[in-house]
C-alpha positions in Angstrom: 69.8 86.6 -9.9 68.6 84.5 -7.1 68.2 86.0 -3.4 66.6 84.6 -0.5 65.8 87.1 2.4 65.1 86.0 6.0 63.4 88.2 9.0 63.8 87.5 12.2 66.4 88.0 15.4 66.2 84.5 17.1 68.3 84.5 19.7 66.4 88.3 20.6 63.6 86.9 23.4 65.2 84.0 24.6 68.4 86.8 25.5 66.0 88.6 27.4 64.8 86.2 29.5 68.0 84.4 30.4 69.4 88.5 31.4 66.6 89.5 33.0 64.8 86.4 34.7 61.1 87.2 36.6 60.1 90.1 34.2 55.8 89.6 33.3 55.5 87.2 30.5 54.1 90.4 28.5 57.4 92.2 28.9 59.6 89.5 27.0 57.7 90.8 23.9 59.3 93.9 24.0 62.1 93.1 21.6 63.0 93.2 18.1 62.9 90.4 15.4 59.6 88.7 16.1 57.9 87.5 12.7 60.4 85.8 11.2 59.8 84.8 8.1 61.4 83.9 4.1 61.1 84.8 1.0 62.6 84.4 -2.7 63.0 86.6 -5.1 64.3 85.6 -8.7 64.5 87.8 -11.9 60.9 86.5 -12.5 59.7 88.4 -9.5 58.9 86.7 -5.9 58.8 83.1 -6.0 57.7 81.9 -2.7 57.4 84.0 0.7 55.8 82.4 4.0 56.2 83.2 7.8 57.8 80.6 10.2 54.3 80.6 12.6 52.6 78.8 9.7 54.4 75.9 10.0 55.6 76.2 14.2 52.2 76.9 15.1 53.6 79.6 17.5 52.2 83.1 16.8 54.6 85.4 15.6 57.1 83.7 16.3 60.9 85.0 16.1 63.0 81.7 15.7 65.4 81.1 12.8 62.4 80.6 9.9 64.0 77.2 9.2 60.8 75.7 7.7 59.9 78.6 5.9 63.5 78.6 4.5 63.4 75.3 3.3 60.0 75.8 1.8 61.0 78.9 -0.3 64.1 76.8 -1.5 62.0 74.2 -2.4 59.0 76.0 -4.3 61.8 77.6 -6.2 63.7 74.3 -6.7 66.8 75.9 -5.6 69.6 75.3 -3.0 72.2 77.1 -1.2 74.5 77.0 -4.2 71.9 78.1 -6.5 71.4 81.8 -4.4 73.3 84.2 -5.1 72.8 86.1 -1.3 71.4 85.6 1.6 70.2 89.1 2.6 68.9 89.4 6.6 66.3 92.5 7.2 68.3 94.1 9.4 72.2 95.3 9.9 73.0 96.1 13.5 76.4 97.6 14.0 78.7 98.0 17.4 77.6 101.7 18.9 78.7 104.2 21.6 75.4 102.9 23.4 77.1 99.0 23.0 80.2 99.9 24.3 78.9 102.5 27.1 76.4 99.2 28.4 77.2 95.5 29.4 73.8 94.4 28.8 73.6 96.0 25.7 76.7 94.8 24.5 75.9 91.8 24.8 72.3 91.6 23.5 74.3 92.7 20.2 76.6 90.3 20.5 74.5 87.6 21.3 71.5 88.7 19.8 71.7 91.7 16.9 75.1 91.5 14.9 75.0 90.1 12.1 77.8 87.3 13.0 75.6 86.0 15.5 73.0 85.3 12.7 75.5 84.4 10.7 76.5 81.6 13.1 72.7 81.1 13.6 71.7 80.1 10.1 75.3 78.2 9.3 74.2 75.9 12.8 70.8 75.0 11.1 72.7 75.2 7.4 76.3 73.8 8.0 76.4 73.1 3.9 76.1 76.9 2.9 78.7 79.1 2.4 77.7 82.1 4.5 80.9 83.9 3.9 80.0 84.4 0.3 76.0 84.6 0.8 75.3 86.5 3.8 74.2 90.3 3.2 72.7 92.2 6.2 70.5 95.0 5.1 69.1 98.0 7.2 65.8 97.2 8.2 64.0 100.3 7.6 65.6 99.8 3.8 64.1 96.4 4.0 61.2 97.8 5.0 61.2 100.6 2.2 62.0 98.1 -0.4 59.4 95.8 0.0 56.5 98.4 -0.4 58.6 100.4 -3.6 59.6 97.8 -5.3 56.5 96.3 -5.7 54.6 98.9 -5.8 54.9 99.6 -10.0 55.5 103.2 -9.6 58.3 104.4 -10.9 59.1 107.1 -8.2 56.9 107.8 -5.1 57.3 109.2 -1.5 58.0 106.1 0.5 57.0 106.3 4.2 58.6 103.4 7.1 57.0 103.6 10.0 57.2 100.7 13.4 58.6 100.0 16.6 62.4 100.9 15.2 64.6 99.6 13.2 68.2 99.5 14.2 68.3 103.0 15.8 64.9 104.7 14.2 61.4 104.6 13.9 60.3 106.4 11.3 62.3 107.0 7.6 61.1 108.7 5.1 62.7 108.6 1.8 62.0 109.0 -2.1 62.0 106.4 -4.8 62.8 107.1 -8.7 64.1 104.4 -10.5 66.0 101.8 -8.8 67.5 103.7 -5.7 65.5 105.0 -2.5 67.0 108.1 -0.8 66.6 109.1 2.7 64.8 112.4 3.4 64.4 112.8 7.2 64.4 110.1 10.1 62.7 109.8 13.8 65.0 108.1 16.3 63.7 105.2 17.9 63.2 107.0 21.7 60.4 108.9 19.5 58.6 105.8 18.1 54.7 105.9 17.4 54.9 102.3 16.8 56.1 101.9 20.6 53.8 104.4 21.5 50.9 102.4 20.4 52.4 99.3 21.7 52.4 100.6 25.3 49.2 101.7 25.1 48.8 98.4 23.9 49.9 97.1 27.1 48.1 99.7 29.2 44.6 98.3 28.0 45.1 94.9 28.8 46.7 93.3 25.6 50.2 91.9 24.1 52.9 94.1 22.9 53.7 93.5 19.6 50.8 91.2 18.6 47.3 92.8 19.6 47.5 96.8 18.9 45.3 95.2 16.1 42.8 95.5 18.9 43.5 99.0 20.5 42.4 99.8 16.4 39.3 98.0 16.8 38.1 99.3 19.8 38.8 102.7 19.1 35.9 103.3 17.6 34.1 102.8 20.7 35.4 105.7 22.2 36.0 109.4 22.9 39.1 110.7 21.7 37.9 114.3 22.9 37.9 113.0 26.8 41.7 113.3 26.7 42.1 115.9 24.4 44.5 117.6 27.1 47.3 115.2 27.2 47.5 115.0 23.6 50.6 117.1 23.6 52.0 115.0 26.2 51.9 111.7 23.9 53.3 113.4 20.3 54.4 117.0 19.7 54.8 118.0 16.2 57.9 119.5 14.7 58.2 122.2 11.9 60.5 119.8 9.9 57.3 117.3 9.3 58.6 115.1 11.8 57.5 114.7 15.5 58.5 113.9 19.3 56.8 111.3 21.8 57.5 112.9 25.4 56.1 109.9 26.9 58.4 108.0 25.8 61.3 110.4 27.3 59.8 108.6 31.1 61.7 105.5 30.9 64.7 106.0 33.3 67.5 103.9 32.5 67.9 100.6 30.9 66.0 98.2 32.4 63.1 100.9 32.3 63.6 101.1 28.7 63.5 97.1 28.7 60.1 97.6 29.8 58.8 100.8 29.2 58.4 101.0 32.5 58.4 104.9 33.1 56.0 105.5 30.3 53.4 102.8 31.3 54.0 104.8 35.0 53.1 108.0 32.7 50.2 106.8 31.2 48.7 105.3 34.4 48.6 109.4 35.6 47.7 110.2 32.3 44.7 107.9 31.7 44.3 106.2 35.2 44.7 102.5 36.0 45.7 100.3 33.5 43.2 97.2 32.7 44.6 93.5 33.7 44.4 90.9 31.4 41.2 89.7 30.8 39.5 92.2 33.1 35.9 93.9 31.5 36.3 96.6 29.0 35.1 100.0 30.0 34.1 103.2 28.3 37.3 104.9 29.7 39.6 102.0 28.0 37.6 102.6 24.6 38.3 106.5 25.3 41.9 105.6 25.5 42.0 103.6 22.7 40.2 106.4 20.4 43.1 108.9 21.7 45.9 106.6 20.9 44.6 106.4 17.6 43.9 109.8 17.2 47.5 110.8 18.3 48.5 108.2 15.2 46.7 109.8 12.7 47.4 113.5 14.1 51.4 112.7 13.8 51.4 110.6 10.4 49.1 113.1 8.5 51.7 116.0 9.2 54.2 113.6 8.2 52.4 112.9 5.1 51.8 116.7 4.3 54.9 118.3 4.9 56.6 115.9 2.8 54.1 115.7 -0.1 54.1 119.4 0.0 58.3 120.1 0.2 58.8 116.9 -2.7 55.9 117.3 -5.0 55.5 113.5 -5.0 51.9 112.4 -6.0 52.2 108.6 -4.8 53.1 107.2 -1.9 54.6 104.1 -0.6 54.1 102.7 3.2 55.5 99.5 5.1 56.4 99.0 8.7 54.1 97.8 11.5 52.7 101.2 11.9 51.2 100.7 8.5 49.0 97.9 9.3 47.1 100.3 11.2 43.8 100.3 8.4 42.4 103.0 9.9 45.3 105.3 10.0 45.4 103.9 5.7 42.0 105.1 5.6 42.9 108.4 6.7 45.9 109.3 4.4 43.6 108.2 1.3 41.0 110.3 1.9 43.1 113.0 2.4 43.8 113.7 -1.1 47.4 114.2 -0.8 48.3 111.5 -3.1 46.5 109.6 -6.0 47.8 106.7 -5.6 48.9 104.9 -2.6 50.6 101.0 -1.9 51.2 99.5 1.2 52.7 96.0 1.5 50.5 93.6 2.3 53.1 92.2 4.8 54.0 95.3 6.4 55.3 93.9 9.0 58.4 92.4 10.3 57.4 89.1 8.0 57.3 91.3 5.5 61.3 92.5 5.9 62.7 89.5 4.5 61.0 90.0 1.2 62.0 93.7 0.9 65.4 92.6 2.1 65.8 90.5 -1.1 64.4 92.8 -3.0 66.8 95.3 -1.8 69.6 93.2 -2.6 68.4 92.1 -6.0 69.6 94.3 -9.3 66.1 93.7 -11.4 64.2 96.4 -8.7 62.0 98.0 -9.3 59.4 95.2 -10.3 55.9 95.6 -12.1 53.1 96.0 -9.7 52.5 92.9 -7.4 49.1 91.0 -7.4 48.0 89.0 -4.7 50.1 87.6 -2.6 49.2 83.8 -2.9 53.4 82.9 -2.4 53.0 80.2 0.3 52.4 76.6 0.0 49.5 74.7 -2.0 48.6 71.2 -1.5 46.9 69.2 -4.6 43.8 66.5 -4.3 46.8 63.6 -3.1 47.1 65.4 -0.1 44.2 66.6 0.8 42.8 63.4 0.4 45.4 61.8 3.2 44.6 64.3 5.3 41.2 63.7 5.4 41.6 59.5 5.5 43.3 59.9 8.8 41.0 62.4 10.6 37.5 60.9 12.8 34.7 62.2 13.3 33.8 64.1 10.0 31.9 62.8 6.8 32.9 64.4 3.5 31.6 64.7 -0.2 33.9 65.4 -2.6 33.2 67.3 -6.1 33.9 66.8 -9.3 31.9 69.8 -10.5 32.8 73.5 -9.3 29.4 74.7 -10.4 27.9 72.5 -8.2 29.8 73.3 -5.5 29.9 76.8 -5.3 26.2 76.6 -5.2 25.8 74.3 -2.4 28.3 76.4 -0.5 26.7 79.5 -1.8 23.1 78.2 0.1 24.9 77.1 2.8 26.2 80.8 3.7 22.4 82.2 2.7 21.6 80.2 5.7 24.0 81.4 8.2 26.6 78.3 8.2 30.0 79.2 8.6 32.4 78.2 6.1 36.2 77.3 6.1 37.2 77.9 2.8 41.0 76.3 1.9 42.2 76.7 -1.7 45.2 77.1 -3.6 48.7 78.6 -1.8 48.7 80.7 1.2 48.8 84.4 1.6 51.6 85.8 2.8 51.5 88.8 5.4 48.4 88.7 8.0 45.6 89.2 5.9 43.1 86.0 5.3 42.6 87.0 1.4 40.8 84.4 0.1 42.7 81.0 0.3 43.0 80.7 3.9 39.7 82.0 5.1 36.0 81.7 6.8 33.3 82.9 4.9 30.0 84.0 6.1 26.9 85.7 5.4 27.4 89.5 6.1 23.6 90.7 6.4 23.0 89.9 10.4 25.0 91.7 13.3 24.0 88.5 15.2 26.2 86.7 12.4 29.5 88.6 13.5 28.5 88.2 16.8 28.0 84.6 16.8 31.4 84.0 14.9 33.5 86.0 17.4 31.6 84.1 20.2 31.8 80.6 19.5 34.3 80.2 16.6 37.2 82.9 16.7 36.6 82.7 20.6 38.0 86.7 20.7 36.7 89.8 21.7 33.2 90.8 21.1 33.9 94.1 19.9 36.0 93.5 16.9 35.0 93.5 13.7 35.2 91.6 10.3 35.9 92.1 7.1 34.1 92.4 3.8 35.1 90.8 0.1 33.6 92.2 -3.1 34.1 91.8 -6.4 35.5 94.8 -8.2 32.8 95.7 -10.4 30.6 96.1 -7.4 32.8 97.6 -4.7 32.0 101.0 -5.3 28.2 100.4 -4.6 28.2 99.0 -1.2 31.7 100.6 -0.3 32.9 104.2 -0.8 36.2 103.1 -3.0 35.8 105.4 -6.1 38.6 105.2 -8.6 41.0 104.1 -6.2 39.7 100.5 -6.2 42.9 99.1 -6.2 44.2 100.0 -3.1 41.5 98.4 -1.6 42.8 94.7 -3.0 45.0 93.4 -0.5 42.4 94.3 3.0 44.7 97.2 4.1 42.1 100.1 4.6 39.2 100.9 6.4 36.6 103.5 4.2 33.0 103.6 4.8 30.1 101.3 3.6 27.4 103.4 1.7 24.7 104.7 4.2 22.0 103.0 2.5 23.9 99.2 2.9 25.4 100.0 6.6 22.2 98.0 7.9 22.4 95.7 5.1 25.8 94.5 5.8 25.7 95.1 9.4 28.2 91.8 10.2 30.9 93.7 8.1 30.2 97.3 9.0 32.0 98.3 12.4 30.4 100.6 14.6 31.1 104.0 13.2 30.5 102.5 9.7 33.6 101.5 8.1 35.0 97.8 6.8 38.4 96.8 6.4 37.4 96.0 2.7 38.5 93.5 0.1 38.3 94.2 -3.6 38.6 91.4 -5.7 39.6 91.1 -9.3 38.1 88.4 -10.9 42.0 87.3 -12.7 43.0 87.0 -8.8 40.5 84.4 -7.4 37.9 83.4 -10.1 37.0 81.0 -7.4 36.3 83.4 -4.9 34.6 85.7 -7.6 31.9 83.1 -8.3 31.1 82.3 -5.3 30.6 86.1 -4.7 28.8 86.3 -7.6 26.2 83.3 -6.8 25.6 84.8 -3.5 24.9 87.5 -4.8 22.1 85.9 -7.2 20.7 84.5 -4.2 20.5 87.4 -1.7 21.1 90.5 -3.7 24.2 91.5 -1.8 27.5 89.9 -4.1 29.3 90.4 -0.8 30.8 87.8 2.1 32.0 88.2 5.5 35.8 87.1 5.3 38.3 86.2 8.3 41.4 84.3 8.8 41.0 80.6 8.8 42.1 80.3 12.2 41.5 80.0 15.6 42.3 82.1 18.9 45.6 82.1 19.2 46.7 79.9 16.5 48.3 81.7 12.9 46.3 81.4 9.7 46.3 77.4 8.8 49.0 76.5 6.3 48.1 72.6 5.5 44.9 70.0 5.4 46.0 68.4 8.2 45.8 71.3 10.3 42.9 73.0 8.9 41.2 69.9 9.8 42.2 69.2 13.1 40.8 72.8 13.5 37.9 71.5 12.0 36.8 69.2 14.2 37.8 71.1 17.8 35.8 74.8 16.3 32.2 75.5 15.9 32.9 75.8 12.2 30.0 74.0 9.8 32.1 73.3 6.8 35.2 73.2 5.5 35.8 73.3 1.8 39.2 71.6 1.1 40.2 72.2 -2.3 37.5 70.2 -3.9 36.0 68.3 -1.0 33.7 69.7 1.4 33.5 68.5 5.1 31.2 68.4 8.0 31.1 67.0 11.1 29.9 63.5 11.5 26.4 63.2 13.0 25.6 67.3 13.2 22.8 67.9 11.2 23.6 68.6 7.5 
């Protein structure tokens, strides 16, 4: 069976602005059905996944994922009359709330029901028989399927948590088998996704793009300062589940489009709110810490009561909540499970896999490796790419050894390195084929890239990649290494390498580590191990081969345009490496 699956509501933003004209830019990101993305999924397992900002160039994006669609269809060599479905990660249906609300009738309409993305994909498609393809799926079952049946188990606890789905925000349910069975559900007006998110906004930064950077900063801060008001952010219920009275502030509607009563809360709760681009205090890092407390606080009882009432030993975990790497961090030290998968595109993107693989009849599947499902482009290419771009001078390899020691001295002497090989990861993690590389021994090192070459905030931190037989001595991994693969927890460096590795250890001495298995990226491994020969440490600084603003690069012609604009010293294009014309070398 052959099923593509698409994410995505794209007629969701531009609805909102055409209804409600003059709102901040920041507030038309309070919607559903950003991240659009594709994917296929054959009886061979998944084929080709890739989100439509790789190839728009517009950050999360949530328009129809035309390019991504055709991609998928072509890396699989299929067309429309090849798939058996169509399946969409998400099923909205016409509610009391619809019917009771003009505005919200028509943002269904318009915006949600399935018909309208129906009509949406046969406008871009007109060949396809939608009729017979088309399957919408619940999200949170999209959502739920893309974590379980990938995961390899064969039952587990399987935890959903985000903004909301069509009407909820947190489900959890049990796997066994092929089927996934609900167990107990938070409504939407209870979201710790849109908790975060306002908080989000509070400090200064987008909804639904940088609570990545609420995480980051919490470290820097005092969660104890607003201890008091805990209770007024989450309350925890008896049944394992939880309420958010915060979010109880928002006073009609247009409030609700908003959020305006609870960003009116929190300003009493916490004080002013932080403008844009205004300087970071040690209150807004106390804020942070507490929003990230409340996380934890709320999804650990979650975790426990349900562990405890089902017995279930392994646990599952997708949804935007569960990008939070500290909050993953948590629930595997916690000991309540022994084995723990979270999608490494446990976002939105991530929807239209699991929508697929909700749809498809081979589920479960054996346990996913890396997810390297996005394009590739061979020497031909490459090559083109670089014969039309100025400015750069380029020496191209015909023996690996050789380069992966130049490249290897290169990073011993603090260069930074764009490192562009093979197809592209799907989901938001730079795991090896679309990355920088860097030498992790020198704070001034991560300091220096965030300053002049990711051009972001000074406080966030970077990531570490290490081969698998060594994780466990820099990192504290133990035998649950391969959790650890796909850069979706945060656990502590070893005290006596914190100092060591001080451009990949954040402040209160974690990483957001990479394990790699040599059978995933042999490339990667080498170049691991001969810095390691050189230096002692078989470890590299690794971030998203991008810059501020932009998505992870998807081709050669991009990564090189980026090339030559950034502060970058190399790039490493499959097997050509380039510099910039007249720099020293």
């Amino acid at each position: 069976m052959r099923v593509l699956g698409v994410s995505g509501l794209p007629n969701s933003q531009p609805f909102k602005r055409r209804e409600l004209p003059g709102l901040a830019e920041r507030d038309y990101r309070i919607v559903q059905g950003l991240d659009s993305a594709a994917a296929i999924v054959t009886d061979a397992g998944v084929v080709a996944a890739a989100a439509e900002e790789r190839f728009t160039g517009v950050k999360a994006t949530g328009e129809l994922p035309v390019n991504a669609i055709r991609y998928c269809l072509r890396e699989a060599g299929l067309t429309f009359d090849d798939l058996d479905s169509v399946a969409h990660g998400f099923h909205y249906a016409s509610s009391p709330v619809h019917a009771a609300n003009p505005y919200f009738r028509r943002r269904h309409d318009q915006a949600y029901a399935p018909e309208a993305m129906k009509d949406r994909l046969r406008r871009h498609f007109p060949d396809a028989d939608w009729d017979r393809l088309f399957v919408p799926v619940r999200h949170h079952l999209a959502h739920a399927a893309s974590a379980y049946h990938l995961s390899g188990f064969d039952r587990a606890l399987v935890l959903v948590a985000d903004g909301m789905g069509e009407a909820e925000s947190m489900t959890v349910l049990t796997g066994e088998g092929p089927d996934l069975r609900p167990l107990a559900v938070v409504p939407a007006p209870h979201s710790l996704g849109t908790l975060y998110g306002a908080v989000t906004l509070h400090l200064g930064f987008e909804f639904n793009m940088d609570e990545y950077k609420v995480m980051g900063l919490a470290p820097y801060g005092d969660a104890g300062r607003f201890r008091s008001v805990f209770d007024q952010l989450v309350r925890l219920r008896d049944d394992g589940t939880y309420s958010v009275p915060v979010l109880g502030e928002n006073r009609g509607w247009q409030e609700f489009e908003t959020l305006a009563g609870t960003r009116r809360k929190l300003v009493e709760l916490f004080g002013p709110a932080r403008e844009p681009g205004e300087p970071l205090t040690g209150t807004h890092m106390d804020i942070a810490a507490t929003a990230q407390a409340v996380v934890e606080h709320a999804l650990l009882h979650t975790l426990r009561h349900f562990a405890t009432t089902t017995g279930e030993r392994r646990l599952c975990y997708a949804g935007g909540v569960a990008l939070n790497c500290t909050v993953n961090g948590v629930a595997s030290r916690s000991g309540l499970f022994d084995d723990i998968f979270v999608q490494p595109a446990a976002g939105d993107d991530g929807s239209a896999l699991g929508a697929a693989l909700a749809v498809h009849p081979a589920r479960p599947f054996p346990r996913m490796s890396m997810p390297y499902w996005g394009p590739s482009y061979g020497g031909a290419e490459c090559g083109a790419a670089i014969a039309q771009t100025t400015g750069i001078a380029v020496e191209t390899y015909d023996d690996e050894d050789k380069l992966l020691d130049d490249i290897a001295h290169l990073l011993t002497e603090q260069n930074f390195v764009g490192w562009f090989t093979g197809r592209m990861e799907f989901g938001p993690r730079a795991l090896g084929h679309r990355s920088i590389l860097a030498d992790p021994r020198d704070a001034g090192v991560r300091d220096r890239l965030n300053a002049v070459v990711k051009q972001r905030e000074d406080f966030r931190p970077f990531a570490p990649v290490v081969r698998e037989e060594d994780a466990d001595t820099y990192f504290e991994v133990g035998d649950g290494v391969e959790r650890y693969r796909h850069m979706l927890f945060v656990t502590h460096t070893r005290s006596a390498y914190r100092e060591p590795l001080a451009a990949v250890t954040h402040v209160d001495g974690t990483a957001r580590v990479q394990v790699l298995r040599r059978a995933d990226n042999p490339r990667l491994w080498r170049l691991l191990g001969r810095f390691g020969e050189l230096t002692g440490l078989p470890v590299l600084l690794n971030t998203s081969l991008n810059l501020r603003g932009q998505p992870i690069i998807r081709d050669p012609r991009t990564a090189l345009d980026t090339f030559v604009r950034s502060r970058l010293d190399r790039l490493v294009l499959e097997n050509a490496v380039v510099r910039h014309e007249g720099r020293p070398s």
